[in-house]
C-alpha positions in Angstrom: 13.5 263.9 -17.6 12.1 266.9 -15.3 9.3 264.4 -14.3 11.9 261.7 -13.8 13.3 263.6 -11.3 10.4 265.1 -9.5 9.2 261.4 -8.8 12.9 260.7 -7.3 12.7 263.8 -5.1 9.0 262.8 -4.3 10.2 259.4 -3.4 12.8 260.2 -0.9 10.4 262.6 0.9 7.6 259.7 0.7 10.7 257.3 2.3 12.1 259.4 4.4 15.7 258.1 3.0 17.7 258.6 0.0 18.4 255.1 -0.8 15.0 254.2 -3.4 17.0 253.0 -6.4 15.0 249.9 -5.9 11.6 251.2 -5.3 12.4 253.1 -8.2 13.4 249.1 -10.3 10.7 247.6 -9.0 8.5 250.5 -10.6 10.5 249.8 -14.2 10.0 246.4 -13.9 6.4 246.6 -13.4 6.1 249.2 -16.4 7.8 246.9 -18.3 5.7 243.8 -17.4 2.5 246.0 -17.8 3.2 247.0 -21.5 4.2 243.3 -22.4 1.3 242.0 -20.5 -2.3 241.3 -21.9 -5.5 243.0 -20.3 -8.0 239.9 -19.2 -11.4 240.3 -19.6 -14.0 239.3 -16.3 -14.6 236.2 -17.9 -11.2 234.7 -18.6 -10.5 236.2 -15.3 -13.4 233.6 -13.9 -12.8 231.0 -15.9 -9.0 230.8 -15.4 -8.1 228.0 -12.8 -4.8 229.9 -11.5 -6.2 233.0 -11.3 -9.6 231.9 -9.5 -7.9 231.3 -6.3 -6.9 234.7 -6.0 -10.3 236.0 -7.1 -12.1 234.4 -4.7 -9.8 235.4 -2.0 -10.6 238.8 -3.1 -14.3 238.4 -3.1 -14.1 237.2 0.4 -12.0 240.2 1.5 -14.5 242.3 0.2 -17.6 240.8 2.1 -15.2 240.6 5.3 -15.5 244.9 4.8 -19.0 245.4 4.7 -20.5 241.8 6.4 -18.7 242.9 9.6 -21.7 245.2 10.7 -19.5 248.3 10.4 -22.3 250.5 8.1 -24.5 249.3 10.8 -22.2 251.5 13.1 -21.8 254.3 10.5 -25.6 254.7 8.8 -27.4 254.0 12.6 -25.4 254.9 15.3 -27.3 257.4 16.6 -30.6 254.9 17.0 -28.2 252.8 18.3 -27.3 254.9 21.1 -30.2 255.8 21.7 -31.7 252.5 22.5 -29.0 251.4 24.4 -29.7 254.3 26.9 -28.1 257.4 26.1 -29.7 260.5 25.3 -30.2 261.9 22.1 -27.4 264.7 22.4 -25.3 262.1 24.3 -25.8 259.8 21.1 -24.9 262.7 18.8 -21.6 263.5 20.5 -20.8 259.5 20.4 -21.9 259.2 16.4 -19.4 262.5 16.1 -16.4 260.3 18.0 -16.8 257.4 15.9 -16.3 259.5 12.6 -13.0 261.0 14.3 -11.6 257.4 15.5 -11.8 256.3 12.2 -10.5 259.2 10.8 -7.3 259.0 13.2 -6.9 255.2 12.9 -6.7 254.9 9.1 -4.2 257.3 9.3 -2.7 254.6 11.8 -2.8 251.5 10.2 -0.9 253.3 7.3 3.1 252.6 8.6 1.2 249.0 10.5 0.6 247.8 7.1 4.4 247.8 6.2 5.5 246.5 9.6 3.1 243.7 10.6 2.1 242.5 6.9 -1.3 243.0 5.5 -2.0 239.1 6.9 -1.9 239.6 10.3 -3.1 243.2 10.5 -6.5 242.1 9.0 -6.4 239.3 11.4 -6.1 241.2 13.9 -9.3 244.1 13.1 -11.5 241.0 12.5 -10.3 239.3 15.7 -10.8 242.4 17.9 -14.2 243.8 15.9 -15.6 239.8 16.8 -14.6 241.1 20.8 -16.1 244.3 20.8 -19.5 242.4 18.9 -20.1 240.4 21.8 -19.9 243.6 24.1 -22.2 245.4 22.1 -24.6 242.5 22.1 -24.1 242.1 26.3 -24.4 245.8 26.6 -27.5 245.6 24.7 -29.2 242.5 27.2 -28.5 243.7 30.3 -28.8 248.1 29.7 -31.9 247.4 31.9 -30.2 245.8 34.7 -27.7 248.1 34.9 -27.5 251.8 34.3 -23.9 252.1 33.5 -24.1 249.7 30.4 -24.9 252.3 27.9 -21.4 253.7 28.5 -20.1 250.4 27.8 -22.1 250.1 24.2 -20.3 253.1 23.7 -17.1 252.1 24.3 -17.8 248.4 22.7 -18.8 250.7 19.3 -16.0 252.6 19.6 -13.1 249.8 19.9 -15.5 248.4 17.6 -14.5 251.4 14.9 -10.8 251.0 15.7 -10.4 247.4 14.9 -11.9 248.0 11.5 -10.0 250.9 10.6 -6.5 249.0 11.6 -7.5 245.9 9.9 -10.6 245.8 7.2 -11.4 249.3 6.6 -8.3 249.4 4.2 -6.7 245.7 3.8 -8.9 244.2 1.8 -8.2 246.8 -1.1 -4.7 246.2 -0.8 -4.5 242.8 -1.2 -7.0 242.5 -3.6 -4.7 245.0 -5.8 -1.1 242.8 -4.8 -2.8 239.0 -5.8 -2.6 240.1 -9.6 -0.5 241.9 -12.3 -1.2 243.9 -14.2 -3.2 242.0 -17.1 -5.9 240.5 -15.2 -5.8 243.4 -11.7 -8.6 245.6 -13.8 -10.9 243.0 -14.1 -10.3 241.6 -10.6 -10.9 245.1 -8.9 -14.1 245.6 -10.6 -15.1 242.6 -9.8 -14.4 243.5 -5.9 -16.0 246.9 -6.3 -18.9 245.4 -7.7 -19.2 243.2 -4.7 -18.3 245.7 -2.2 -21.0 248.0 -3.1 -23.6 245.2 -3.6 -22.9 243.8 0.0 -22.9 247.3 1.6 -26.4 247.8 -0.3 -27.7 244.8 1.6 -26.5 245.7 4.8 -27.4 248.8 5.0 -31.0 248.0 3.8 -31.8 245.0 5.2 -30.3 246.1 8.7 -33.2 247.7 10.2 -35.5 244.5 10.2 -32.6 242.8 11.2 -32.6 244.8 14.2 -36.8 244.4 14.4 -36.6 240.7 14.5 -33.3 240.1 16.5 -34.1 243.4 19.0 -30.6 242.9 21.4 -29.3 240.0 19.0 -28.8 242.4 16.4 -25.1 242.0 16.1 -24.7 238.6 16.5 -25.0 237.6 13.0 -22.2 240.0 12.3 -20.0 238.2 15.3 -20.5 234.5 13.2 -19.5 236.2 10.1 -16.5 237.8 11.6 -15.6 234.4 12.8 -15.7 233.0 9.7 -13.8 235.4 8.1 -11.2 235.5 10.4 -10.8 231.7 9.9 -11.0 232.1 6.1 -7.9 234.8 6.2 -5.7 232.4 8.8 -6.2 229.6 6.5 -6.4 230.6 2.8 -5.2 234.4 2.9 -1.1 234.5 1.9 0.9 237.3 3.4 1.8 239.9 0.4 4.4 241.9 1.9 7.4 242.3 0.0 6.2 239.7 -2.1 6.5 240.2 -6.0 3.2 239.1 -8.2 5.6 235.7 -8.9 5.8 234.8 -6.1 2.4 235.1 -5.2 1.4 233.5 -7.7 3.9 230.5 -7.1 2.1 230.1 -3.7 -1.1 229.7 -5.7 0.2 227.4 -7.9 2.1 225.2 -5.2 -1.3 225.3 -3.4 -3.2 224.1 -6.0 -0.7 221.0 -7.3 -1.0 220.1 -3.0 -4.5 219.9 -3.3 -4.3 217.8 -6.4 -2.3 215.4 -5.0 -4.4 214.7 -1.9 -7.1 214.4 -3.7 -5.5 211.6 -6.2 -4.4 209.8 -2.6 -7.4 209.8 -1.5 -9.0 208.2 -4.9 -6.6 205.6 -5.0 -7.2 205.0 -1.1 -10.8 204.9 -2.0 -10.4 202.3 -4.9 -7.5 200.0 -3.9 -7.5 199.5 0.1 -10.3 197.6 0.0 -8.9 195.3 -2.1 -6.1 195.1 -0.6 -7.7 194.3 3.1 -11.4 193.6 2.5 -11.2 191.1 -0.3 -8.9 188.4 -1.4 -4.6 187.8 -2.3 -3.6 187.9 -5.8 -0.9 186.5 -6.6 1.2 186.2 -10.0 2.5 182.4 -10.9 4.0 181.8 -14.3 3.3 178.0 -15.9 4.2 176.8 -18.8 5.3 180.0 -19.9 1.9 182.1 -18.9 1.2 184.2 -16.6 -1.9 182.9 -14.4 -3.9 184.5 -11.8 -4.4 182.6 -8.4 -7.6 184.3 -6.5 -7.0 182.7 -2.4 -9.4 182.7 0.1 -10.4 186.2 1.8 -8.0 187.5 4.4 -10.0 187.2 7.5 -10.8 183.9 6.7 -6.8 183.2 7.1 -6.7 185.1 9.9 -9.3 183.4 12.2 -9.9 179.6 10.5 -6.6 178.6 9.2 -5.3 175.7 10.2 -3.9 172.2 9.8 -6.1 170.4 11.8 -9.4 172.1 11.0 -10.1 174.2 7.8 -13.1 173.9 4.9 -12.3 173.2 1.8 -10.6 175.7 -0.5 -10.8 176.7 -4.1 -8.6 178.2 -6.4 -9.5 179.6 -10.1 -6.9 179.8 -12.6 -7.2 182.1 -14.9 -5.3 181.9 -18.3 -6.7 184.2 -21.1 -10.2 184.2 -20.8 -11.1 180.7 -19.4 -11.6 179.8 -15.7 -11.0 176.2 -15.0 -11.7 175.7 -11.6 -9.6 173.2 -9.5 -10.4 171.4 -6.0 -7.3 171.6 -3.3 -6.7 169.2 -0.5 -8.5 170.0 2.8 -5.1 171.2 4.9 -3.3 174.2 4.2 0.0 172.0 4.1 -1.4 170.2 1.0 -2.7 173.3 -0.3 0.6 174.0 -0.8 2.7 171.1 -2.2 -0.3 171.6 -4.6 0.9 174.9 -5.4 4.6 173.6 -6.0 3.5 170.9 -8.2 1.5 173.8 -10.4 
């Protein structure tokens, strides 16, 4: 009862009002659904179709962290400055300023998250670090030309800090955590951890020959990824605030039955419209009691030869059961048919 209270008092302090009665539901509701709920394993988590959709979307958020080229900045700074013209001390100081930027900015992007959405604040780090990219990668080409440059790779690095620490130094967790309950969220996080740490692995060791072979091009692989991940997040990634884990997982599902559906129009546009436009008229006739197929002439053929004074012969099969008794029509499409009447 004690605790009960000490996580109410704790509450209003973290809210900065008294009125948390429904932070404090939503926290039963979740307790509730967690005991009632299953823990998935990694592979049911893999192999289920609703919850892949989310997984992957995870996975990606993950790669969007390290693939940006922000452990280049953190493990290689120094070098970096270096080579684009500042001291060594100079450097230093500059390697110093990034660790305090992103410092300052995660403690930032802390109320952003709650105010913009999760959505648009990684859209916007990805969109700004892809800016600041191309800087560092002009700083780097023309440091030569002009001796003021190096100041601008610093500043370029620097923004470049800021945007990740607003956007994917911290969103990607987040989201990855809100996509699932509470049954399959263990197995999904280790599976983005696992990820994480494997893609910060490769960047971190395959970045200097990177930077061997691509000298001042070093960063622009990191500026196509960051486009594509920024287009990956506008189209696939769905806003999470002050969304519950149904409702997310509605979205999924609606997505998926969309998806689905297009891709049955498109089979049956595949299949039938041909048919219907390329090849020949069916029509149904009933004699004597059974129903016959008439195959006609092909549709372009009516469209550009057919006439009363001047048309080839046509034929028409009738089909009853599975004989085919062919039958030779009159030369004119007006006798063609009073034929067809008298059938």
């Amino acid at each position: 009862m004690n605790g009960g209270r000490l996580g109410v008092t704790a509450l209003r302090r973290l809210r900065a009002s008294n009125q948390v009665e429904e932070d404090i539901e939503e926290m039963r509701a979740e307790e509730r659904a967690q005991s009632a709920e299953a823990t998935i394993s990694m592979r049911e988590l893999i192999c289920s179709p609703t919850l892949r959709a989310p997984l992957i979307i995870g996975v990606v958020m993950q790669l969007s962290q390290q693939l940006s080229g922000i452990n280049a900045v953190f493990y290689y700074s120094t070098g970096l400055f270096i080579s684009s013209g500042l001291t060594e001390e100079s450097a230093k100081f500059a390697t110093i300023g990034i660790g305090a930027i992103m410092v300052g900015m995660t403690i930032v992007s802390i109320p952003l998250m709650d105010r913009t959405g999760r959505r648009t604040l990684h859209l916007y780090g990805l969109g700004g670090m892809f800016i600041f990219s191309i800087f560092i990668t002009i700083s780097f080409l023309i440091k030569e030309m002009i001796d003021w440059m190096s100041y601008l790779s610093v500043v370029s690095t620097l923004g470049f800090v800021v945007f990740f620490a607003v956007g994917p130094g911290s969103i990607p967790w987040m989201i990855t955590a809100e996509l699932f309950s509470q049954g399959p969220r263990p197995a999904a996080m280790s599976i983005a951890v696992l990820i994480n740490w494997i893609a910060n692995f490769v960047v971190g060791i395959g970045f200097p020959t990177m930077k061997t072979a691509l000298e001042n091009y070093t960063f622009l692989p990191f500026s196509a990824f960051l486009a594509i991940f920024w287009t990956f997040t506008y189209k696939k990634v769905p806003e999470t605030k002050n969304k519950t884990f149904e409702e997310i997982l509605a979205m999924f599902r609606h997505g998926n039955d969309r998806v689905a559906n297009t891709a049955c129009l498109q089979v049956f546009l595949r299949l039938y419209l041909p048919l219907l436009w390329n090849y020949e008229h069916v029509t149904m006739k009933k004699t004597d009691g059974v129903l016959m197929n008439v195959k006609r002439v092909d549709i372009q053929q009516e469209r550009t030869g057919w006439s009363e004074e001047n048309t080839s012969a046509s034929k028409e099969t009738f089909v009853s059961g599975t004989e085919e008794t062919p039958l030779k029509l009159t030369n004119t499409f007006k006798n063609s048919r009073s034929s067809d009447q008298k059938l």
